[in-house]
N, CA, C and O atoms as CSV, one atom per row, in Angstrom:
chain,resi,resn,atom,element,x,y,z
A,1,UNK,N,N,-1.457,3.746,10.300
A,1,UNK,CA,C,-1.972,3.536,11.634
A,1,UNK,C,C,-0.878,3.942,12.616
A,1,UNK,O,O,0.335,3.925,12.411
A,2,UNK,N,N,-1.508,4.298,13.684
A,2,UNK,CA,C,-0.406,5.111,14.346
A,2,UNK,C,C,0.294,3.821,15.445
A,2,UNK,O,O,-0.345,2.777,15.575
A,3,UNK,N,N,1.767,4.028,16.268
A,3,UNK,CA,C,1.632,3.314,16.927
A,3,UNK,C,C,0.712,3.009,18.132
A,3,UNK,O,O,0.293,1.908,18.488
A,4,UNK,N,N,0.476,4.302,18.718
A,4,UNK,CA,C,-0.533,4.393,20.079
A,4,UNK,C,C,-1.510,3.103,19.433
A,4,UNK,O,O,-1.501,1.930,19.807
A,5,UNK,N,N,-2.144,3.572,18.608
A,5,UNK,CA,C,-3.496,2.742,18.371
A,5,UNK,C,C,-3.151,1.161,18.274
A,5,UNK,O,O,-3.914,0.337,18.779
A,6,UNK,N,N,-1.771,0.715,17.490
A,6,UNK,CA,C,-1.510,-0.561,17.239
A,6,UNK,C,C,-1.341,-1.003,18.768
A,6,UNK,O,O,-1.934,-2.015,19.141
A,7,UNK,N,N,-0.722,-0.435,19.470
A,7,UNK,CA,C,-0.506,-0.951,21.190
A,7,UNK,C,C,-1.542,-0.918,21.978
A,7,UNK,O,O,-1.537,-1.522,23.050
A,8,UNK,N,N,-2.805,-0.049,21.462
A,8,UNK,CA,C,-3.723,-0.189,22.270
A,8,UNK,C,C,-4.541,-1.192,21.917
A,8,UNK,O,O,-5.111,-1.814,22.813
A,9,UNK,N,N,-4.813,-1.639,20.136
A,9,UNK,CA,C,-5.370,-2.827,19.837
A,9,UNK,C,C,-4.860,-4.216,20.038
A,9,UNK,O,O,-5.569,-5.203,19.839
A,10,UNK,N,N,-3.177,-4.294,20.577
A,10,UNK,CA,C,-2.884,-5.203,21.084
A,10,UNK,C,C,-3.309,-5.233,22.411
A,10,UNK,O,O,-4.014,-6.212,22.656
A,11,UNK,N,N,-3.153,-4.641,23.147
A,11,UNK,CA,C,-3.686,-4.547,24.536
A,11,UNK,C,C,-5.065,-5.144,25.209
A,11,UNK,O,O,-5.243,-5.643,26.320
A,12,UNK,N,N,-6.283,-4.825,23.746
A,12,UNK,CA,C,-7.688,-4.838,23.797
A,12,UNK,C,C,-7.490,-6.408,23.156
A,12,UNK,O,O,-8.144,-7.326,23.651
A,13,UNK,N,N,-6.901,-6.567,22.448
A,13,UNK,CA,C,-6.739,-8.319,22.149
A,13,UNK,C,C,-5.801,-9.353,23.119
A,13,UNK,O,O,-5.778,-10.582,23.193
A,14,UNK,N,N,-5.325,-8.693,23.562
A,14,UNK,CA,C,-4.223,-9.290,25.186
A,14,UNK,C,C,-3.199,-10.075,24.272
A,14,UNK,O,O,-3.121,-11.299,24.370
A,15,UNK,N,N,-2.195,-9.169,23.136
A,15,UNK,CA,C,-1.418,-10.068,22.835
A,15,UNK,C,C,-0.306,-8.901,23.132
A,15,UNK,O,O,0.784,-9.351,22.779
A,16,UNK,N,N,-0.166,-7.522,23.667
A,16,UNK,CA,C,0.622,-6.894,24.009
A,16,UNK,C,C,2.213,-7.687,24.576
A,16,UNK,O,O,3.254,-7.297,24.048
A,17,UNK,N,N,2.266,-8.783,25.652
A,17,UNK,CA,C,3.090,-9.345,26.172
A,17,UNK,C,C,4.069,-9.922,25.073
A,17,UNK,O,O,5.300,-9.910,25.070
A,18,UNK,N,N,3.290,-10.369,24.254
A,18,UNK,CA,C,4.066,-10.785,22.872
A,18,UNK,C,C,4.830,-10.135,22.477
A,18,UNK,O,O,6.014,-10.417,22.293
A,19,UNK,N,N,4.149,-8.886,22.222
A,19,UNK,CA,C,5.085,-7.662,21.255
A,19,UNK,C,C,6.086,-7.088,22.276
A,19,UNK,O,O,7.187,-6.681,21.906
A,20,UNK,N,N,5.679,-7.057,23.613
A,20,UNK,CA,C,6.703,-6.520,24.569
A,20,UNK,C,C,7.715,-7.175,24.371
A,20,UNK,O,O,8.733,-6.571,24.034
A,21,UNK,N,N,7.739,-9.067,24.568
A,21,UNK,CA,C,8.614,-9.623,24.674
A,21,UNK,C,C,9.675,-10.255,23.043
A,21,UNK,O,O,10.856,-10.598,22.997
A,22,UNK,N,N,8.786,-10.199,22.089
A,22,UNK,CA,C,9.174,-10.831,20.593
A,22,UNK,C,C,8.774,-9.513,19.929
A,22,UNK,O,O,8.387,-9.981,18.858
A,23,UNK,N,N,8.630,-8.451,19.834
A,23,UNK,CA,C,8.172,-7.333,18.842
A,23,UNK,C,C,6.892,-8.075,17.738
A,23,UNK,O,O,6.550,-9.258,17.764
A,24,UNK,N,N,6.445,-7.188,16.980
A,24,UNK,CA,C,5.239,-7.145,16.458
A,24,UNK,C,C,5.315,-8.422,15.503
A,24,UNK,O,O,4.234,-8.590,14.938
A,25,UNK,N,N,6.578,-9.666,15.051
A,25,UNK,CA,C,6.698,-10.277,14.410
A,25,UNK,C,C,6.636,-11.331,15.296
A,25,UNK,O,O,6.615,-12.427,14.736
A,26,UNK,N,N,6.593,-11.354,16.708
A,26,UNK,CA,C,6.129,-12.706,17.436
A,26,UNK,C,C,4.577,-12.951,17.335
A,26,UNK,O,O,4.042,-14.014,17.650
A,27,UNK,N,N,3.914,-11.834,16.856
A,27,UNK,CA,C,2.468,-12.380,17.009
A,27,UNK,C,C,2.013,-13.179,16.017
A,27,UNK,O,O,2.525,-13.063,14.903
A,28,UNK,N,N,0.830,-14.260,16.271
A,28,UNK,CA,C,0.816,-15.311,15.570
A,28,UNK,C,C,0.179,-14.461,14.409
A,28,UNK,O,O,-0.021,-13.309,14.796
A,29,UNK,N,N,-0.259,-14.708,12.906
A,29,UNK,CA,C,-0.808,-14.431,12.140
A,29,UNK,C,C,-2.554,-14.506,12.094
A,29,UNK,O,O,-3.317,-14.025,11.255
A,30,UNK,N,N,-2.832,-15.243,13.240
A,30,UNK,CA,C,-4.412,-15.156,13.319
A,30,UNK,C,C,-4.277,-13.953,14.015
A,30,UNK,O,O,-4.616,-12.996,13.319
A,31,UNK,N,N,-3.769,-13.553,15.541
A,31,UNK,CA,C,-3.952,-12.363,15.956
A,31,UNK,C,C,-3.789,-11.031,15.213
A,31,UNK,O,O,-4.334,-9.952,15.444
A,32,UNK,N,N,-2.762,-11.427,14.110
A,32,UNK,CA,C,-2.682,-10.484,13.029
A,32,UNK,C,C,-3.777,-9.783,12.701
A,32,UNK,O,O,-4.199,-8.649,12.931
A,33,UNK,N,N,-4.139,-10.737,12.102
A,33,UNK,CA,C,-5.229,-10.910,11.197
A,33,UNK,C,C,-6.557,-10.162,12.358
A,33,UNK,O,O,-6.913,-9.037,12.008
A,34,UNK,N,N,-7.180,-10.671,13.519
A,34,UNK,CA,C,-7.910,-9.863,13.998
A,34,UNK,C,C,-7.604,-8.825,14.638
A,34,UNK,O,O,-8.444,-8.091,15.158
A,35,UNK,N,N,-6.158,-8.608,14.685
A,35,UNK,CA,C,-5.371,-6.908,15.021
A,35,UNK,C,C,-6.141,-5.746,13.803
A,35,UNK,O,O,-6.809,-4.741,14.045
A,36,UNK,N,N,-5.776,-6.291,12.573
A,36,UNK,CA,C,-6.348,-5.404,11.197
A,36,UNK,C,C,-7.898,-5.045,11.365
A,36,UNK,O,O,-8.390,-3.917,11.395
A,37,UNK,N,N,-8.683,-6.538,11.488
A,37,UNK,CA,C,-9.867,-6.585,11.611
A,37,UNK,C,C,-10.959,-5.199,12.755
A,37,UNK,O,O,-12.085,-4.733,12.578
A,38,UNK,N,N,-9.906,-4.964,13.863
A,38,UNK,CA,C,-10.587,-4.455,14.463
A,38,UNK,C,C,-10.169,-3.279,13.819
A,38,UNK,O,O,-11.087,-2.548,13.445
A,39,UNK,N,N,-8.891,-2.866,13.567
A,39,UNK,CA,C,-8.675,-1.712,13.189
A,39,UNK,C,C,-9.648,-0.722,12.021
A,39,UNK,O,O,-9.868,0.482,11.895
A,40,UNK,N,N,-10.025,-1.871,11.351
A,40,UNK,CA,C,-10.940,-1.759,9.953
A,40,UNK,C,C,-12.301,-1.195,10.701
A,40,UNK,O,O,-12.820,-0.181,10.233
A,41,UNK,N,N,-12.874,-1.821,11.829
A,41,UNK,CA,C,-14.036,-1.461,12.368
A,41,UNK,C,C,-13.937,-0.224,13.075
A,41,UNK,O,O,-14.815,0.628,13.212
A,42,UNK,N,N,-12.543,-0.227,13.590
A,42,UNK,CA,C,-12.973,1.132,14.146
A,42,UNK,C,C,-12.740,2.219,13.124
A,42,UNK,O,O,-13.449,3.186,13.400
A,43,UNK,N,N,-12.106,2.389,12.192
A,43,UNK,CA,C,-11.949,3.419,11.078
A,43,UNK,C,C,-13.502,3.605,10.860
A,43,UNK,O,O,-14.080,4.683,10.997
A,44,UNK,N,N,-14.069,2.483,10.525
A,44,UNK,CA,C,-15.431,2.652,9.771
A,44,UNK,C,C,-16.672,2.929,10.750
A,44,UNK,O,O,-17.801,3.228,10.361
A,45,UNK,N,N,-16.317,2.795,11.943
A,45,UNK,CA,C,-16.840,3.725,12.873
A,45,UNK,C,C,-16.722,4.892,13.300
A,45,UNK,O,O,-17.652,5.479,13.852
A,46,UNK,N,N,-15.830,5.286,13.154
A,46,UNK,CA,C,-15.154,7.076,12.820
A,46,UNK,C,C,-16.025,7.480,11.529
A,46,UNK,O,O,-17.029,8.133,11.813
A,47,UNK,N,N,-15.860,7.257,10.394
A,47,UNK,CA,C,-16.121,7.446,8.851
A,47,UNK,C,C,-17.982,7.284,9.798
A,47,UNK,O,O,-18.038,8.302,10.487
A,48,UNK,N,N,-18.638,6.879,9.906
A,48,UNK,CA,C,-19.986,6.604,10.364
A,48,UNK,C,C,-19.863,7.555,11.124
A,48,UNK,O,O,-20.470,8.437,10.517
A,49,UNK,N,N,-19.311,8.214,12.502
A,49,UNK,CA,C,-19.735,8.779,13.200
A,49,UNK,C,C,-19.638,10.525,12.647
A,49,UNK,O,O,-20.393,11.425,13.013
A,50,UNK,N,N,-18.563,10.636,11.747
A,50,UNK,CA,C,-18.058,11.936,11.181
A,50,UNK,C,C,-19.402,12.531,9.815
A,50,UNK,O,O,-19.660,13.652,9.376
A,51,UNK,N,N,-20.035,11.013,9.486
A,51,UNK,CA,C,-20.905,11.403,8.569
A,51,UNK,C,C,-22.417,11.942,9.082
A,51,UNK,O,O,-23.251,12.774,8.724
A,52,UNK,N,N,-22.245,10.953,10.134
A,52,UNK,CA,C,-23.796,10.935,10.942
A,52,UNK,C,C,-23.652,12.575,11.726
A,52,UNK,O,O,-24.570,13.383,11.587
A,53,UNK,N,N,-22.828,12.804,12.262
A,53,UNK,CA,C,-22.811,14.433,13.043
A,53,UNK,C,C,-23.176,15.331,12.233
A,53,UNK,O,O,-24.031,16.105,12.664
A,54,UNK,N,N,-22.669,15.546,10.795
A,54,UNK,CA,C,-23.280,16.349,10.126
A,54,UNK,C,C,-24.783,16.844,9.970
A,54,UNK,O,O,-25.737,16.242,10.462
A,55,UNK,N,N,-24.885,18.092,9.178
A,55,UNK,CA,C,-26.655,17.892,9.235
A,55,UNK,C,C,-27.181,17.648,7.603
A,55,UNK,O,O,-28.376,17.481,7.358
């Protein structure tokens, strides 16, 4: 995962301030945990959208 995307999924979860201020090991482990979560959805929304364009 790239960083852009990890800073932007912190951003979209509002725990960015964290990582600004404690790096990626101040965040609690639940935000963790739904940091991955979204990441997982959006992959598998890519993988869905790359399949569906085809003919």
């Amino acid at each position: 995962m790239s960083d852009n995307l990890k800073y932007e999924l912190a951003r979209e979860l509002g725990v960015d301030d964290i990582v600004a201020r404690e790096g990626w090991g101040g965040v609690p482990s639940r935000d963790c945990g739904n940091l991955v979560r979204l990441a997982i959805e959006r992959a598998e929304k890519s993988i869905q959208n790359e399949h569906g364009s085809r003919p």
